[in-house]
PQR file of N, CA, C, O and H, with PARSE charges and radii, in Angstrom:
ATOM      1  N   UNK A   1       0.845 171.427-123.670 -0.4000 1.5000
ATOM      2  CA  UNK A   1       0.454 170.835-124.936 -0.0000 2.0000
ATOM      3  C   UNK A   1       0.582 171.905-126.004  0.5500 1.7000
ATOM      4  O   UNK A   1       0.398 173.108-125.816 -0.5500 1.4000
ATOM      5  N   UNK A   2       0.840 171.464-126.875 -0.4000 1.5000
ATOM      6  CA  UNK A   2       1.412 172.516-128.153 -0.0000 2.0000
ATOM      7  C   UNK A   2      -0.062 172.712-129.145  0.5500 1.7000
ATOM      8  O   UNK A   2      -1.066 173.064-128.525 -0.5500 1.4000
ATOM      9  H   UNK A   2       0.990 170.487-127.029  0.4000 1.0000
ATOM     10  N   UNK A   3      -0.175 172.513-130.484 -0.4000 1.5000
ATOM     11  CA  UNK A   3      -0.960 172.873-131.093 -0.0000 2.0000
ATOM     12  C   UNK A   3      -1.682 171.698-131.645  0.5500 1.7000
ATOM     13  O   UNK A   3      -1.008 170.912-132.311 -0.5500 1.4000
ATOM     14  H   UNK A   3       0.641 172.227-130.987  0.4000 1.0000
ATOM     15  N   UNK A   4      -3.101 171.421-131.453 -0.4000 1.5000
ATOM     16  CA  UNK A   4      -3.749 169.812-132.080 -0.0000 2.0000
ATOM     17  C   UNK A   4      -3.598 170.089-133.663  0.5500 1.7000
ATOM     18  O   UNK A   4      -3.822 171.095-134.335 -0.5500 1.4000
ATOM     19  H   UNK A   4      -3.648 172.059-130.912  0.4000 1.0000
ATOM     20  N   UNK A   5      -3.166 168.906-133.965 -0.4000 1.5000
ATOM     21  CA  UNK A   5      -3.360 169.447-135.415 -0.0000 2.0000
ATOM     22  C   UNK A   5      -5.269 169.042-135.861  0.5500 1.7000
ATOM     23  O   UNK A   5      -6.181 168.317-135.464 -0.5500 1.4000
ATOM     24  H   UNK A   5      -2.984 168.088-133.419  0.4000 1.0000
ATOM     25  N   UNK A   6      -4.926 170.332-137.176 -0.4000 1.5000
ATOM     26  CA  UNK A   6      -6.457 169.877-137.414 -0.0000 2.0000
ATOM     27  C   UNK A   6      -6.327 169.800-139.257  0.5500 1.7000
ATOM     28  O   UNK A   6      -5.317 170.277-139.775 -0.5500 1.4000
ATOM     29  H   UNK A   6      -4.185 170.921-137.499  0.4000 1.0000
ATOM     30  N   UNK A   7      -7.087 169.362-139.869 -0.4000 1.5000
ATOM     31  CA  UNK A   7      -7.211 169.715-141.203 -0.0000 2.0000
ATOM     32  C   UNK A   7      -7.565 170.907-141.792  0.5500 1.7000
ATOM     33  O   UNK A   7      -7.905 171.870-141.105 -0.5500 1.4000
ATOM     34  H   UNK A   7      -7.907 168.974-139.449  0.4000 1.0000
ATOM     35  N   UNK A   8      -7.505 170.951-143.353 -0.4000 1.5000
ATOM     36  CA  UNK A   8      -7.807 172.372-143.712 -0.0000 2.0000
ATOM     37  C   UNK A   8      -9.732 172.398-143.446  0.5500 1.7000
ATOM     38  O   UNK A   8     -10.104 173.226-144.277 -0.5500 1.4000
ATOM     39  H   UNK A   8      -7.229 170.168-143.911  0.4000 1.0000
ATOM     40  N   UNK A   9     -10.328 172.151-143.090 -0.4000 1.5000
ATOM     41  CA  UNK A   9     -11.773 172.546-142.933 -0.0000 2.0000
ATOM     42  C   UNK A   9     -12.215 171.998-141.400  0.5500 1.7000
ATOM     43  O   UNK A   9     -13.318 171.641-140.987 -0.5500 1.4000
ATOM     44  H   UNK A   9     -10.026 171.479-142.414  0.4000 1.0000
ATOM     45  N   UNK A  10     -10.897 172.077-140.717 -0.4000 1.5000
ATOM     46  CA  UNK A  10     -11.192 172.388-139.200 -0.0000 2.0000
ATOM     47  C   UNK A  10     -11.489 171.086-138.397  0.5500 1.7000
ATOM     48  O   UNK A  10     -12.020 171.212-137.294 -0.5500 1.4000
ATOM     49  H   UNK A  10     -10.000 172.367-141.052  0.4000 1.0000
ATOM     50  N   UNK A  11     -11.140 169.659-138.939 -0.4000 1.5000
ATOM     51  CA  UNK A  11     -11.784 168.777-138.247 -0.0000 2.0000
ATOM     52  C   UNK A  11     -10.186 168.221-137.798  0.5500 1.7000
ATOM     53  O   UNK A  11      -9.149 168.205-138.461 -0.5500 1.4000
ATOM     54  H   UNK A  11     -10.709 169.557-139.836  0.4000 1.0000
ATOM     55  N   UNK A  12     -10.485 167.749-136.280 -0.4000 1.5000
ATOM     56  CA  UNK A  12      -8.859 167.156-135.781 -0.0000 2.0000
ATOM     57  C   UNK A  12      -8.381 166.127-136.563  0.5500 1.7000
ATOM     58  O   UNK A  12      -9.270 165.610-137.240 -0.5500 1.4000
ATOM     59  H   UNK A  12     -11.328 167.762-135.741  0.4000 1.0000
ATOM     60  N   UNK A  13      -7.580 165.781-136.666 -0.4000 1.5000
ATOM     61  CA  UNK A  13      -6.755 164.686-137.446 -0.0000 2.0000
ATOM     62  C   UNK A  13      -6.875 163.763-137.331  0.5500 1.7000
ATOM     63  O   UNK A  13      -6.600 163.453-138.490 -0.5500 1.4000
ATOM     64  H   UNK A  13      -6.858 166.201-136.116  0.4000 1.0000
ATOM     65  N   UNK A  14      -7.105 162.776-136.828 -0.4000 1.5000
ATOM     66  CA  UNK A  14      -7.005 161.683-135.682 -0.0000 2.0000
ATOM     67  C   UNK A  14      -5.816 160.267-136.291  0.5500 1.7000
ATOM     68  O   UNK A  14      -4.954 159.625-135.690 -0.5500 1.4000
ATOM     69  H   UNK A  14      -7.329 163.028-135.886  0.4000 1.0000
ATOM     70  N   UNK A  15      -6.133 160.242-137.218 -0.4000 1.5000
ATOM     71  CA  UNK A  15      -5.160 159.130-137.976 -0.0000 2.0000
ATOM     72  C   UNK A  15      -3.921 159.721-137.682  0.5500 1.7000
ATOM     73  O   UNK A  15      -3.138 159.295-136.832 -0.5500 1.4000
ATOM     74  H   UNK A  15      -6.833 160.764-137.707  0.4000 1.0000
ATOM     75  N   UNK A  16      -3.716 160.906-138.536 -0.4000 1.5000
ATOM     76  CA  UNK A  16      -2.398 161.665-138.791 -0.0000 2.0000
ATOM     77  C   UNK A  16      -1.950 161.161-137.242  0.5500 1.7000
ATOM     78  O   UNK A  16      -1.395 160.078-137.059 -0.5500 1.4000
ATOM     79  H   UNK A  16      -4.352 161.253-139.226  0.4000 1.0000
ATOM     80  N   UNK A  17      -2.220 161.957-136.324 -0.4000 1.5000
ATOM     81  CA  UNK A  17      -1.862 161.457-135.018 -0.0000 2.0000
ATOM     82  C   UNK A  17      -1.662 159.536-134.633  0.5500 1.7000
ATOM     83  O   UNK A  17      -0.535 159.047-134.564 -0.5500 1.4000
ATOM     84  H   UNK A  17      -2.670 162.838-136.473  0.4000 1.0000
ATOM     85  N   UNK A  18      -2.491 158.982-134.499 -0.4000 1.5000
ATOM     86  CA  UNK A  18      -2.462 157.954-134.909 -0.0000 2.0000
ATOM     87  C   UNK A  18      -0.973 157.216-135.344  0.5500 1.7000
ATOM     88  O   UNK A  18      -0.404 156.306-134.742 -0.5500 1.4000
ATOM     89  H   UNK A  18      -3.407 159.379-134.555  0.4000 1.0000
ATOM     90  N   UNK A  19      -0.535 157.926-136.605 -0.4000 1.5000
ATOM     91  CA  UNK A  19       0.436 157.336-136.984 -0.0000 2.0000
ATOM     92  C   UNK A  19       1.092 158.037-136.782  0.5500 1.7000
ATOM     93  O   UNK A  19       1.996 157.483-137.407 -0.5500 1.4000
ATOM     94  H   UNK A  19      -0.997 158.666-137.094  0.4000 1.0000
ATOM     95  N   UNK A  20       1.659 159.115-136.326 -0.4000 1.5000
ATOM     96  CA  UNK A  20       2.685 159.486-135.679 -0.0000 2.0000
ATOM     97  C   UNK A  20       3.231 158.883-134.339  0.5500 1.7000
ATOM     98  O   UNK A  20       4.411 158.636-134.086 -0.5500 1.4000
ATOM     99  H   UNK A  20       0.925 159.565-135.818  0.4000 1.0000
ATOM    100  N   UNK A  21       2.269 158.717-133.625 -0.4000 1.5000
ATOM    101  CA  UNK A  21       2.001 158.424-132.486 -0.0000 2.0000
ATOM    102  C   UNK A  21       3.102 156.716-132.311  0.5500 1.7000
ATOM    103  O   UNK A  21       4.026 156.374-131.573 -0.5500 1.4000
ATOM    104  H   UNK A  21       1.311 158.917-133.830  0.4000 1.0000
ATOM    105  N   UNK A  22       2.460 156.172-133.246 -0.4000 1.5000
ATOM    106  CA  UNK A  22       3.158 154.860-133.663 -0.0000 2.0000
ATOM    107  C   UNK A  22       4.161 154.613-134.656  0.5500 1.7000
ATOM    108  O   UNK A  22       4.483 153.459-134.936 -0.5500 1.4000
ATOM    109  H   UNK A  22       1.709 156.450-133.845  0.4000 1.0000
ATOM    110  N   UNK A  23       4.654 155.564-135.184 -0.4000 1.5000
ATOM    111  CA  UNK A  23       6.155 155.719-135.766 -0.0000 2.0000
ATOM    112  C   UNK A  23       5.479 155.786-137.395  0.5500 1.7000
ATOM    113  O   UNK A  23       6.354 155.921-138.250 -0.5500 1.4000
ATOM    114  H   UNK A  23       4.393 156.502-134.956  0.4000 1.0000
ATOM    115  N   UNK A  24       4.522 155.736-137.753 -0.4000 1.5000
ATOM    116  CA  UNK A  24       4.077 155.180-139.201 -0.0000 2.0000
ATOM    117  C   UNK A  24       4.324 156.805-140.057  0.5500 1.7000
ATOM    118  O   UNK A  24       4.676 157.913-139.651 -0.5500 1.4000
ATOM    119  H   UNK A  24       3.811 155.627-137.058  0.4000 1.0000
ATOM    120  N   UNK A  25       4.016 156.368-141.135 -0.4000 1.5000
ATOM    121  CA  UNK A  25       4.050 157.698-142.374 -0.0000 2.0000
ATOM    122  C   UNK A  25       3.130 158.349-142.171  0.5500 1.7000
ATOM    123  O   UNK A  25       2.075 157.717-142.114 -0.5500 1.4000
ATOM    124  H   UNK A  25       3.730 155.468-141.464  0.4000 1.0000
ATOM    125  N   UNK A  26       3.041 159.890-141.962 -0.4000 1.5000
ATOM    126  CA  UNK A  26       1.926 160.163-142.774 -0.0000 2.0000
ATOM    127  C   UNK A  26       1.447 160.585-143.682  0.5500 1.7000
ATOM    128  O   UNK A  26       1.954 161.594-144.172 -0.5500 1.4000
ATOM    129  H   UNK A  26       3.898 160.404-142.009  0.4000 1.0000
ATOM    130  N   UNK A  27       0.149 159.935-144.356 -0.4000 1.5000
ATOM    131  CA  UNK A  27       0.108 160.295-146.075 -0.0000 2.0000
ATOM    132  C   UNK A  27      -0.238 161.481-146.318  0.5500 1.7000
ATOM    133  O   UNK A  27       0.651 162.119-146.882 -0.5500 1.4000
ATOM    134  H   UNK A  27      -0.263 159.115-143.958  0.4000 1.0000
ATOM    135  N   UNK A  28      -1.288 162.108-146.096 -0.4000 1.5000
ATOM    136  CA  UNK A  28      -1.872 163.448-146.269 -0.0000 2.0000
ATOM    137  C   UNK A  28      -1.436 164.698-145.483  0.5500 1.7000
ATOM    138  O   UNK A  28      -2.292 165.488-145.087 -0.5500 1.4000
ATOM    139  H   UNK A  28      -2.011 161.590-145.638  0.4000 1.0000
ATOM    140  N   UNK A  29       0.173 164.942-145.195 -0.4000 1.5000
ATOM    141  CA  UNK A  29       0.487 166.628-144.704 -0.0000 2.0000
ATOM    142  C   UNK A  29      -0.373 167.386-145.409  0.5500 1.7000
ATOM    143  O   UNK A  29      -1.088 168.011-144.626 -0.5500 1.4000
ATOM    144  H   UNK A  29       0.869 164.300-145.517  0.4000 1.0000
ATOM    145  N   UNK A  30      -0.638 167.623-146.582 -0.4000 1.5000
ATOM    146  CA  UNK A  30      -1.092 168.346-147.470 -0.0000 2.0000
ATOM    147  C   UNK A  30      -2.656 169.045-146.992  0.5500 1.7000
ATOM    148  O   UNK A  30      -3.068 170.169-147.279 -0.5500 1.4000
ATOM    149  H   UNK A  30      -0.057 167.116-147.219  0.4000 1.0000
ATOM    150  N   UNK A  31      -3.284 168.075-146.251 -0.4000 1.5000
ATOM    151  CA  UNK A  31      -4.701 167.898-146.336 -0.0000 2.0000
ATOM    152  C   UNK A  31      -4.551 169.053-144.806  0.5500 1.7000
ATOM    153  O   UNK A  31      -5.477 169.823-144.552 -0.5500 1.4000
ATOM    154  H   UNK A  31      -2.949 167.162-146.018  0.4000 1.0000
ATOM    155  N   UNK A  32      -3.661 169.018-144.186 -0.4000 1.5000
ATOM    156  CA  UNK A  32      -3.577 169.642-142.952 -0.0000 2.0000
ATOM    157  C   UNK A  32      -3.237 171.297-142.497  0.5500 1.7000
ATOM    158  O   UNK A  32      -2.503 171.645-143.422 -0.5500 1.4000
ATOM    159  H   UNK A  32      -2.909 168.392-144.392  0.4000 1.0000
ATOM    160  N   UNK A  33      -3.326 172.063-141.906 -0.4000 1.5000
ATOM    161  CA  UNK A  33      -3.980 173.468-141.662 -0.0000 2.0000
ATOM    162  C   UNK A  33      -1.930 173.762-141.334  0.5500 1.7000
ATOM    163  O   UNK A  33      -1.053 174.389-141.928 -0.5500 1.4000
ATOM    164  H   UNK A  33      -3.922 171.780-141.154  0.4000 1.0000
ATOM    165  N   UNK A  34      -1.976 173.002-140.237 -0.4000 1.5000
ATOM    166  CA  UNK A  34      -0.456 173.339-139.866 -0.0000 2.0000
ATOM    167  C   UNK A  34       0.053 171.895-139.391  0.5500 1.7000
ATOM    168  O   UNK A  34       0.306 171.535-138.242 -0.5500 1.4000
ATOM    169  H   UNK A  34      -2.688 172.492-139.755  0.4000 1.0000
ATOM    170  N   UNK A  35       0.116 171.320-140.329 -0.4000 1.5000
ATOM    171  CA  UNK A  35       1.652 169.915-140.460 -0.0000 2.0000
ATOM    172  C   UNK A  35       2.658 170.458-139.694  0.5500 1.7000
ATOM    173  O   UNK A  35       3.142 169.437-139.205 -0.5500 1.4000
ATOM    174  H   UNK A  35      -0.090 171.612-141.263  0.4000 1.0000
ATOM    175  N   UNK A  36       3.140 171.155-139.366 -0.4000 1.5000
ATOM    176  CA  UNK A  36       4.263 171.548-138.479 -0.0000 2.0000
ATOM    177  C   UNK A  36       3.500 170.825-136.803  0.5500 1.7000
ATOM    178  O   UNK A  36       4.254 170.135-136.116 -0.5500 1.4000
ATOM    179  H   UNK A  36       2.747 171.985-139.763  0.4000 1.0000
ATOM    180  N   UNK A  37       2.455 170.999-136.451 -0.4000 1.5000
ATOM    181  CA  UNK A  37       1.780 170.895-135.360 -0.0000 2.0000
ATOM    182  C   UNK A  37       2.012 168.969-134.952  0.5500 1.7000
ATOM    183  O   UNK A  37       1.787 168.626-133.791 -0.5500 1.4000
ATOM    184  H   UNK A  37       1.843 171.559-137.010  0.4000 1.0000
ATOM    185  N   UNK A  38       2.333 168.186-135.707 -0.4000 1.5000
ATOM    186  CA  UNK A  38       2.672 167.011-135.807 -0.0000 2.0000
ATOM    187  C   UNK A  38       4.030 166.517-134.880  0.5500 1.7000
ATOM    188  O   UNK A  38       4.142 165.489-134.212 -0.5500 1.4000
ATOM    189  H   UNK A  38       2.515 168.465-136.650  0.4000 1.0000
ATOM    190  N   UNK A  39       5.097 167.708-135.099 -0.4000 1.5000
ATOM    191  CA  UNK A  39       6.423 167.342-134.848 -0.0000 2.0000
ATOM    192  C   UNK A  39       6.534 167.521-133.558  0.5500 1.7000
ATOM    193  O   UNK A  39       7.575 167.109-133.045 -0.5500 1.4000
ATOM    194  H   UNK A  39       5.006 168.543-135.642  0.4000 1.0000
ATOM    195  N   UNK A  40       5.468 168.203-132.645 -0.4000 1.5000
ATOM    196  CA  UNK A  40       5.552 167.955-130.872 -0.0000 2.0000
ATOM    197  C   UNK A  40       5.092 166.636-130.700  0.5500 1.7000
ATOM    198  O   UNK A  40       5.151 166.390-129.495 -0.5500 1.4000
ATOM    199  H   UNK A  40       4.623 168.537-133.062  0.4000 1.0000
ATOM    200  N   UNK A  41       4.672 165.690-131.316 -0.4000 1.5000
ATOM    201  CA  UNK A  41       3.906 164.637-130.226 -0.0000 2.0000
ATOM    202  C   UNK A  41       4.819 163.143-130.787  0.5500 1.7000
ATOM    203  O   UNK A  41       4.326 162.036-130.570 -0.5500 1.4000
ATOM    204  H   UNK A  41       4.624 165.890-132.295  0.4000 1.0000
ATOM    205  N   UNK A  42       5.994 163.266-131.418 -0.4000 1.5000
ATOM    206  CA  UNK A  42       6.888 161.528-131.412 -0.0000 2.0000
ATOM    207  C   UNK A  42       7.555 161.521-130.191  0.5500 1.7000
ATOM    208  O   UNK A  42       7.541 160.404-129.674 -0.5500 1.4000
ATOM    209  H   UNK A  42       6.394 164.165-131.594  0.4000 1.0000
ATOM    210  N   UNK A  43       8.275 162.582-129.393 -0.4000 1.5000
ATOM    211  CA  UNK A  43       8.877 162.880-128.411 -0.0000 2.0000
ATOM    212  C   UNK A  43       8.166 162.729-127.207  0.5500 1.7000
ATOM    213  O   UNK A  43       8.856 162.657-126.189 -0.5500 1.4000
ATOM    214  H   UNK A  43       8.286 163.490-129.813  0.4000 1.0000
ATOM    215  N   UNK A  44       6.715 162.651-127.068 -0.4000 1.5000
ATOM    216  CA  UNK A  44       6.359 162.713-125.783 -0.0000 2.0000
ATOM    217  C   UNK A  44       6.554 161.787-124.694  0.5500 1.7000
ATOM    218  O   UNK A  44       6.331 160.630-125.050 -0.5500 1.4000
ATOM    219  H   UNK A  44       6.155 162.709-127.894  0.4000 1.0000
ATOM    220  N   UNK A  45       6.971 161.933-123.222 -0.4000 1.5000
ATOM    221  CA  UNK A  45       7.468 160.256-122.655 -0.0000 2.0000
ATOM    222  C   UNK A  45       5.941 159.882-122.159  0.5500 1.7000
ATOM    223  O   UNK A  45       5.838 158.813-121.556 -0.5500 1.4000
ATOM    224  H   UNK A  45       7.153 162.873-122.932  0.4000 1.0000
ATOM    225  N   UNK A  46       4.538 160.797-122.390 -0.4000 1.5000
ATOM    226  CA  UNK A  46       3.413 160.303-122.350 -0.0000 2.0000
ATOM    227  C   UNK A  46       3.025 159.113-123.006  0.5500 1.7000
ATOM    228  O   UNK A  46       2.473 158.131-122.509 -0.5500 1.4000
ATOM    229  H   UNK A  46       4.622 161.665-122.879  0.4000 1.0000
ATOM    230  N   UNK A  47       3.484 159.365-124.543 -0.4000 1.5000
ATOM    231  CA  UNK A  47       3.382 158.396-125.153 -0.0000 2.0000
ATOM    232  C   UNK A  47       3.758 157.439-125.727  0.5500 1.7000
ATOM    233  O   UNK A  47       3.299 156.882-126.725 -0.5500 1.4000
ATOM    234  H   UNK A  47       3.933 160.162-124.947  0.4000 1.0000
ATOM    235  N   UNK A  48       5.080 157.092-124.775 -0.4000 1.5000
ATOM    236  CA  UNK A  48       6.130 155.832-125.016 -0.0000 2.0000
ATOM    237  C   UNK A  48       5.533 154.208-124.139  0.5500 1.7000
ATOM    238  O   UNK A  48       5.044 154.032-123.024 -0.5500 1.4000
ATOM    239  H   UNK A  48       5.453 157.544-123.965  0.4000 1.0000
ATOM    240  N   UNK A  49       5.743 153.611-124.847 -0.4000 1.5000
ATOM    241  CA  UNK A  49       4.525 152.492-124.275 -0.0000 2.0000
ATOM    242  C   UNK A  49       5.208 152.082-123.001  0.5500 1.7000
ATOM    243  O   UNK A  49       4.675 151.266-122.249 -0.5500 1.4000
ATOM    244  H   UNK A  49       6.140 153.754-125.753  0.4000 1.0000
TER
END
């Protein structure tokens, strides 16, 4: 497992994930510590339905 993303005041993401997870946008990179940490988890075959 690579890096969870978390926000800038340390709390996990959970939406952000969320919608990655399910192909959706996400709105707030900005709000996040390391947005890069996002781009390991569309690829996973864990999470292909």
């Amino acid at each position: 497992m690579k890096d969870i993303p978390y926000n800038i005041s340390g709390k996990k993401v959970e939406l952000a994930m969320r919608n990655v997870i399910h192909s959706l946008e996400v709105k707030n990179k900005d709000a996040l510590a390391d947005p890069e940490a996002l781009d390991y988890y569309p690829d996973l075959p864990e999470l292909e339905p």
